[in-house]
N, C-alpha and C positions, 0 to 999 in steps of 0.2 A: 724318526722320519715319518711313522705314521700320523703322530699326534701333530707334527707340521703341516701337513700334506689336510690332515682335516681342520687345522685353524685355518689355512687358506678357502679351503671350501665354506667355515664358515662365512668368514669374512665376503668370500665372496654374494653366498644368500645373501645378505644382510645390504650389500652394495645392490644387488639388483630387487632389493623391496620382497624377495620371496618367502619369508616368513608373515606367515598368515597373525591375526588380528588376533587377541587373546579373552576370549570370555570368562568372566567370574559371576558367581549370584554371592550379592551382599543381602543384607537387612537391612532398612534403614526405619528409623522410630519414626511414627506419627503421633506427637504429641495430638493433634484434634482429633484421629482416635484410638488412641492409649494402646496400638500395638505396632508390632514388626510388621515390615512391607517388604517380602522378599521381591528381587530387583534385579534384573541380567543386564550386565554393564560389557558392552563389545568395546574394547581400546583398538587403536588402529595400530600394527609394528610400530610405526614410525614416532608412536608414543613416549618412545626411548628417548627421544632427541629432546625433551621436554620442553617441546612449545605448547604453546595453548591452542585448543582443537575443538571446532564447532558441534552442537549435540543435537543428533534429533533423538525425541523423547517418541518411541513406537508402541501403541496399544492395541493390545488384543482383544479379541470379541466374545462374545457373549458364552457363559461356558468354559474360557478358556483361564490360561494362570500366566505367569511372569516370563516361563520358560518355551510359550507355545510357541512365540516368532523365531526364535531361532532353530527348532526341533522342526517348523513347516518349512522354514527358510535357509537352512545351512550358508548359504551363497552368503549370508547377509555380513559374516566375516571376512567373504573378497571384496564387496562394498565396499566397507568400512574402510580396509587398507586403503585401494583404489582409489577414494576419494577424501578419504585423511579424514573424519567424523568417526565421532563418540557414537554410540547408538545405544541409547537407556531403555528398557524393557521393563516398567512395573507390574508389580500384578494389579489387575485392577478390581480384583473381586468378581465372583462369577455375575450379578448382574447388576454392579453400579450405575454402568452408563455417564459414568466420571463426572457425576454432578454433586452435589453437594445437599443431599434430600432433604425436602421439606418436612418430611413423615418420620425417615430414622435416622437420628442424628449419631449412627454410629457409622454413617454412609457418608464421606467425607471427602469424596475422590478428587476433586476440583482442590479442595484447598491444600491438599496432599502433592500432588501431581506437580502446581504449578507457585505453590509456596514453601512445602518442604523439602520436597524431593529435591527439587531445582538448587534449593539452599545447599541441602546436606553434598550433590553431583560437586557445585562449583567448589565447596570448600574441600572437597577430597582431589578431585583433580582438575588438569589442566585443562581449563577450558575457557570458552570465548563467553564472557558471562555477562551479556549484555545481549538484546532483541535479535541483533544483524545475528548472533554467535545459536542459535535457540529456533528451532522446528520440530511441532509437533503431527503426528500424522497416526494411525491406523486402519484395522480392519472390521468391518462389521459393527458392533457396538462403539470398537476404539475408531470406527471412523468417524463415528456421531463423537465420540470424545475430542478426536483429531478438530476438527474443524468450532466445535463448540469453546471446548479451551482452546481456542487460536484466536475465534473472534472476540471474545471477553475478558480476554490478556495481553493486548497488542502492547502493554508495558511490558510483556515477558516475552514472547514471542514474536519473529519478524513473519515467521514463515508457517501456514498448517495445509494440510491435508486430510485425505479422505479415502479409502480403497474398497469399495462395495458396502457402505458407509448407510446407517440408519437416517439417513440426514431432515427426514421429518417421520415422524414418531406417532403422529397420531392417524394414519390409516390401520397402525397396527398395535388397536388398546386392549387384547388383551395375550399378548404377545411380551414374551422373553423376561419376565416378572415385571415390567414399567409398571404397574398401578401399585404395585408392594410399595415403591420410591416417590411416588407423586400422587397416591391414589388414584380412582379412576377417572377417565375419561368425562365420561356422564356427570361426575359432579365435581368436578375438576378441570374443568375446560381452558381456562386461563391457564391453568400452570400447566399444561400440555403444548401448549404455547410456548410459553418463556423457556420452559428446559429442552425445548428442540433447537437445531440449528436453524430452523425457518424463523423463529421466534428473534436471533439475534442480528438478523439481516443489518436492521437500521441504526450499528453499532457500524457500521463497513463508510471507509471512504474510498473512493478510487483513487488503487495505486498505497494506500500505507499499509498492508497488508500481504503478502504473497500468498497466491490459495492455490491450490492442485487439487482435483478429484477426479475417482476413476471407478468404474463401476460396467459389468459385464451386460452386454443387452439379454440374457436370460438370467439373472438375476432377480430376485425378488423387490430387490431394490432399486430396481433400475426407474420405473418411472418418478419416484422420489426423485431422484438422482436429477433428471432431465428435466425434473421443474424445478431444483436448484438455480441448474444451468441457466434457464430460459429464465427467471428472477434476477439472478444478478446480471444478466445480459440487459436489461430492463433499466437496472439500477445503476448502471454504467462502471458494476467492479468488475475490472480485467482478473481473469481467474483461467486455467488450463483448467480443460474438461474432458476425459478421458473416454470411450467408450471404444469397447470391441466383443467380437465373441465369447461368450466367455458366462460361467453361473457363479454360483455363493460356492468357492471351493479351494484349497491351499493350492491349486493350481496355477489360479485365477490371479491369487493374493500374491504369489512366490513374484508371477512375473512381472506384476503389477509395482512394485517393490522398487525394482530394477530403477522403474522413469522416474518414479517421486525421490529417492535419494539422489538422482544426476538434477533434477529440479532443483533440488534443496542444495546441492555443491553448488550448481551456478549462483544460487541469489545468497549462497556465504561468501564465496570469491570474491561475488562483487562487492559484497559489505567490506570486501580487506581491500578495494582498492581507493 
């Protein structure tokens, strides 16, 4: 009787969506450079039912590894459920900046991120593996990654973002090891350029692209931030531009979170209609 009494309570969970999302850290190889990439993969419950489920790819910031979003964000497995997406979490290396560097080519993040990883996600599991199915977004470092890989892979990505986001790079040259990966500033002027997100502006059309960014008004990054805004308001790319009280802090990030995955469900739904 008892064991009856609890298959109905299972069954029941499982009817009303209340089993929560299940996280794993896999490895996945990066042949461009010759190691393991450990990699926190959020499934959504409803993963059972084995349909195919849209993925945003979330990066971390500067200092941080594969497993900080979820450890700052726990919530990000009720996401997940709630709006049915995958949520891939690589590590990005403590100060990549998910470019693919001019100087050490053992720094590979970009080709990683948005040609293997993406490879190795869709052939493991069920997923929408095509632009409309694909959003990338982060925090601080992963923000400048979020928006950088979003504008430069519009064949991989429909949708990116940004969440208190380095999104120009060079009022801060000697800041967070950037000259280790591009040398510096002073004799390096051009490539401070190109591997910023201000650098890839004139890759945007209005409208093929979905952008989100979000960024606290006491933030160190916030005037960066606001001369994104005011650029692509300029350039006539429609883009959501976040700001509220708020500093550089898992506070800031946790709740920040929240708007850009409900961004990101809206402009997948509509890709399945």
């Amino acid at each position: 009787m008892k064991r009856f009494f609890f298959s109905l309570l299972l069954g029941s969970l499982f009817a009303l969506g209340l089993f929560s999302a299940t996280v794993d850290t896999i490895q996945v190889f990066s042949p461009s450079m010759n190691k393991e990439v450990k990699t926190v993969v959020i499934k959504p419950q409803s993963d059972r039912q084995k349909r195919s489920f849209p993925v945003l790819y979330l990066l971390h910031g500067h200092g941080g590894r594969y497993d900080r979003w979820i450890l700052d964000a726990p919530h990000l497995t009720d996401l997940a459920d709630r709006y049915e997406m995958m949520i891939v979490c690589p590590d990005g290396g403590v100060n990549s900046w998910y470019w693919d560097s001019p100087v050490d080519p053992a720094v590979r993040y970009e080709t990683f991120v948005t040609r293997e990883l993406i490879a190795y996600v869709d052939s493991q599991f069920n997923t929408l593996a095509e632009p409309a199915g694909r959003a990338v977004s982060g925090l601080s470092m992963g923000g400048h990654g979020g928006l950088y890989l979003g504008f430069r892979n519009q064949d991989v990505f429909g949708a990116c973002g940004s969440i208190c986001g380095g999104v120009d790079i060079r009022p801060f040259p000697e800041k967070w090891g950037m000259a280790k990966q591009l040398g510096t500033l002073r004799d390096q002027p051009e490539r401070w350029e190109e591997y910023g997100v201000m650098g890839q502006l004139h890759l945007l059309r209005p409208g093929a692209l979905k952008i989100i960014f979000d960024c606290g008004t006491e933030d160190f990054f916030y005037e960066v931030n606001q001369r994104l805004h005011k650029e692509l308001q300029y350039r006539n790319i429609p883009h959501d531009f976040i700001s509220r009280p708020g500093g550089h802090n898992r506070d800031y990030w946790g709740n920040a979170v929240k708007y850009q995955i409900l961004f990101f469900h809206d402009f997948f739904v509509s890709g399945r209609k």
